[in-house]
N, C-alpha and C positions, 0 to 999 in steps of 0.2 A: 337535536339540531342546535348550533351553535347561536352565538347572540345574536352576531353579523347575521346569519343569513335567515333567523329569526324575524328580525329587523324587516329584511325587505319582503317576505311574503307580505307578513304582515300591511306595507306597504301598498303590495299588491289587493289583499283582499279587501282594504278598508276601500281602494279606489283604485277599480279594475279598469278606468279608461283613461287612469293616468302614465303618462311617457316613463317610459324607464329612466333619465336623466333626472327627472322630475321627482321619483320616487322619495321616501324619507330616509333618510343618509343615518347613519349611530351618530349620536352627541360625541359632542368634546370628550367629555369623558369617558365614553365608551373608544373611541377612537385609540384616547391614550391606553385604556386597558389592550387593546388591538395591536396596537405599533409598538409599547412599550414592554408593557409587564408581560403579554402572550410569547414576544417575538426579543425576548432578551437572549442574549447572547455574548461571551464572554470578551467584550472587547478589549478592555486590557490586558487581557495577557493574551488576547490576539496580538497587542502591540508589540511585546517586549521578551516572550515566548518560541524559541527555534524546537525544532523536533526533539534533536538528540536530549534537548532538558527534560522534558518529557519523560525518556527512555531512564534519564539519569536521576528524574522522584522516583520512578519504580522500581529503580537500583538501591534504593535508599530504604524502599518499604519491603523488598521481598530479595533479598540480595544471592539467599543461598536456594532461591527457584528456578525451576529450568526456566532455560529463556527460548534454546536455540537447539533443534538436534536435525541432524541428517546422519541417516540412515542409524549403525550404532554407534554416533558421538554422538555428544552433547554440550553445551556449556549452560551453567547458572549464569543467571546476570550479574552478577560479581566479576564474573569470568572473562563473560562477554564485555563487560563495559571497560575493565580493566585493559581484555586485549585491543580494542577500538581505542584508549588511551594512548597506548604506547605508538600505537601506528598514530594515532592523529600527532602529536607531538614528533614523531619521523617527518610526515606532509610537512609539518610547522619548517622545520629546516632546510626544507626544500623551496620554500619561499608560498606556501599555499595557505592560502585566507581566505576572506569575504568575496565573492566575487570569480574569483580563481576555479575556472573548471575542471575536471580530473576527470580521467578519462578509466571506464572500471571494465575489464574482458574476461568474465569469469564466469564457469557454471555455478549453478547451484550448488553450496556448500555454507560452512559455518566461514570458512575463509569468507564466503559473500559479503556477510551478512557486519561480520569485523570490514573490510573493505568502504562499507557505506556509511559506518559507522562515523568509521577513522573521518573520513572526508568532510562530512557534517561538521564533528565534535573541531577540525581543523579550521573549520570555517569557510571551507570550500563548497562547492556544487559537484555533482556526480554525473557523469554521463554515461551509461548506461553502454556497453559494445556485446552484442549478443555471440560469443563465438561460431553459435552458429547462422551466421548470416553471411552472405556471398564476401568477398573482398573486395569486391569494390564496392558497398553499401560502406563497409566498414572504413576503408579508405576517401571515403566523400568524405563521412562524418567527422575524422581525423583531420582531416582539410579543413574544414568549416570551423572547428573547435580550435585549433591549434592548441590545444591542450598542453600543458606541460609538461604533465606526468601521468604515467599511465599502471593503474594498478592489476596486475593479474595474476596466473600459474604459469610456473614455468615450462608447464606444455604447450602454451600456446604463445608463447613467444616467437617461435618460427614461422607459425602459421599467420601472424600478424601483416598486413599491409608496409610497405615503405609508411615510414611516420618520424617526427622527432622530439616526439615526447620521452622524457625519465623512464624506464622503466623498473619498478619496484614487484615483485614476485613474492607474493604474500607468502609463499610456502619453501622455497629455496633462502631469501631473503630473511626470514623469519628470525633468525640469529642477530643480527642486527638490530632488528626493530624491536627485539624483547628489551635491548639494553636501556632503553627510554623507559619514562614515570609512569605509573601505575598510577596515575593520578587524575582525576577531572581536570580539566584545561577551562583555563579563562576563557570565557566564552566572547568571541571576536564580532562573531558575526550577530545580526539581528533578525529581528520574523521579518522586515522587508527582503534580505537580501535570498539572493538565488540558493534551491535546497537542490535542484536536480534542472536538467536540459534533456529530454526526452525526444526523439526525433519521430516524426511522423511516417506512414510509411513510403510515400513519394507515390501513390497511383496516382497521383492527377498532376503530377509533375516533379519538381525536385523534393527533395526531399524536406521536411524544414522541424529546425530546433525550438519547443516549444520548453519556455522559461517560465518554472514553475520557484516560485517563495514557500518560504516556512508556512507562511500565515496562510498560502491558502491550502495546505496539508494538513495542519493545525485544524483549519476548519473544517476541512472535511473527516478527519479522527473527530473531533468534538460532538458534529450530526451523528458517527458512526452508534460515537459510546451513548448517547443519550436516545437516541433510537432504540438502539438493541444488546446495550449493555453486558460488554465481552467482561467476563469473570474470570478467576484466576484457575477456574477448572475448565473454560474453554482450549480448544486445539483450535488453530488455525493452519490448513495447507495451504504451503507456498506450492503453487502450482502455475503460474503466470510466469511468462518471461520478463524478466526485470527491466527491459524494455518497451514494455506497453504497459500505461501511468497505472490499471489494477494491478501492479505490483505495489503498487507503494503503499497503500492500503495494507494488503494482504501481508506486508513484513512488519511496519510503523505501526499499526492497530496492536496487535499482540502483545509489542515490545513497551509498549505506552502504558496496556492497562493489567501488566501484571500476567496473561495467558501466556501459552506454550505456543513458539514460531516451529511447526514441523517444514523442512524441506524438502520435497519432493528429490527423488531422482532424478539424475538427464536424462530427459526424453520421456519423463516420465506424465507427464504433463499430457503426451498423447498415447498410451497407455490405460485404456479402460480398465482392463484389469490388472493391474498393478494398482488404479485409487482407488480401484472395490476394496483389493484387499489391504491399499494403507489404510482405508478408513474403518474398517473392521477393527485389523490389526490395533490398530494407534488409537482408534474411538474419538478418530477427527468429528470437533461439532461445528466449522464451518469452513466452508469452502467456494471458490468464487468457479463458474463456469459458462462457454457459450453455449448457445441451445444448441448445437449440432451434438456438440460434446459430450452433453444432458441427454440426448438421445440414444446417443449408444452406450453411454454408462448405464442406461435403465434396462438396456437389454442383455445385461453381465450375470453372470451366474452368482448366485449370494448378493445380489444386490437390497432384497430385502432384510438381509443381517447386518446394512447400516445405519443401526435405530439411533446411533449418536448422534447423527446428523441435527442439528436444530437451526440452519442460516446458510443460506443456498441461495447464492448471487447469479444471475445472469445477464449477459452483456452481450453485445456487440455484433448481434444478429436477432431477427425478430424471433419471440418465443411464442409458436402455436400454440391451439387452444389442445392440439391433442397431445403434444409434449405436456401440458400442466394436467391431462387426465391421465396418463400413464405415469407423470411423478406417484399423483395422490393414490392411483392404484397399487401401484408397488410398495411406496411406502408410504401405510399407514400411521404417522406419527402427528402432532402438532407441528408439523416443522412448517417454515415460515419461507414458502419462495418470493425473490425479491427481483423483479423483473429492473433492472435500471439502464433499459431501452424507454423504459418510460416507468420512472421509478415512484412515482404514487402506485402503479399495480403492487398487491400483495399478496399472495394466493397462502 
């Protein structure tokens, strides 16, 4: 039992017919131990700290490590950072900075993941356009953003909405944007300003752009690492549309603390068995999923030959008590389910 709630039994049993308002509170100095030194947190460089730097110390410490692979590529963070260089300095002369939103329509790929990179490192914010999502979802969002420029593949440029944003084609385009620096870019932006615009999904009306900062991704990496501290032999699957905010997690954690970013396939995401067999395959040890999801992945063939597994998120639908007894049955391991519908649960 903790000091705090030491404290108040204590309260209680010295004087059971006294009011809980009443009871005896921790001292000053107990308090300070409480608020300060329990509950520290790294505010300064919450202050002055954007993502992409983050990604660019662990470029610094592990530079010739993989960083990023789909399917059979790959890039080391050398690579990766290098080609997120050159495009962010492309964005620069396009007029994109602090504040500046860009608009990104891409599957999953290493192009993504360069794409989000660029725009950060540019100083910009990212909006997120899920190719597969209707046109006229995508055409709202275009609307609303009036975005300048728009980064995607040159497959899906036809299939885009009327719009009048730039469009830059990470993969035709490519020629161009190698001809710029390989170099880290003076960093424009701050941990106030916009990291991502993330749109909701409009069931209870329009649609609406939710304005997410450095600082508070930054914080939520900080809880992540200090929680559950990803190591440089962890796998992380990108399995989440980059469109709903568990992406951002799922790509920034990795790239932060030195692990390996695997990206799922298109479509792969729903797909049970195709992430039995990446996680086999690849010896993914964490991965984020909804309980539906969770349910049918346990009913996969080989599903108990994913002993790698050790950090298994769940979200955004409630997690039955018999979904957490058919985890624990299937797979026997230490592994750590993390309910964050209500994320004190820890099974």
């Amino acid at each position: 039992m903790d000091t705090y709630k030491k404290t108040r039994v204590e309260g209680v049993v010295t004087n059971s017919r006294q009011r809980v308002p009443k009871l005896h509170l921790p001292s000053v100095a107990q308090q300070q131990q409480f608020l300060m030194e329990w509950n520290h947190t790294p505010t300064e460089s919450l202050q002055d700290m954007c993502i992409h730097q983050l990604f660019e110390a662990q470029v610094e410490l592990t530079p010739d490590a993989v960083a990023v692979v789909y399917e059979n590529k790959q890039l080391t963070y050398r690579q990766l950072n290098c080609r997120a260089n050159q495009l962010a300095y492309h964005l620069r002369s396009l007029g994109i900075g602090p504040e500046v939103l860009v608009g990104i329509c891409m599957e999953r790929s290493l192009e993504m993941v360069v794409g989000l990179l660029g725009i950060l490192k540019a100083g910009g914010a990212y909006v997120p356009l899920d190719p597969a999502y209707p046109r006229d979802r995508l055409a709202f969002i275009l609307e609303d953003t009036q975005t300048p420029v728009m980064l995607t593949q040159q497959k899906f440029v036809e299939r885009l909405p009327s719009h009048t944003a730039q469009v830059v084609c990470l993969d035709s385009d490519w020629t161009l944007i190698a001809q710029n620096s390989l170099d880290n870019l003076i960093c424009e932006a701050t941990s106030n300003n916009l990291a991502y615009v993330i749109y909701t999904s409009g069931s209870t009306g329009q649609p609406k752009g939710v304005m997410i900062p450095h600082s508070g991704i930054y914080n939520q990496l900080y809880w992540r690492q200090t929680t559950f501290k990803l190591t440089e032999q962890d796998k992380v699957l990108q399995n989440i549309s980059f469109s709903f905010d568990p992406s951002v997690w799922q790509i920034f954690w990795p790239l932060s603390f030195g692990a390996q970013l695997i990206m799922a396939r298109s479509g792969g995401h729903k797909d049970a068995a195709y992430l039995v067999k990446t996680i086999i395959d690849l010896q993914i040890t964490v991965i984020a999923l909804v309980p539906s999801m969770l349910r049918v992945l346990l009913q996969q063939q080989d599903i108990e030959n994913c002993k790698s597994l050790k950090h298994i998120t769940c979200g955004g639908e409630a997690l039955s008590v018999e979904i957490i007894e058919c985890f624990f049955n299937k797979l026997n391991l230490e592994n750590v389910l993390i309910n964050l519908r209500h994320s004190q649960h820890r099974w």
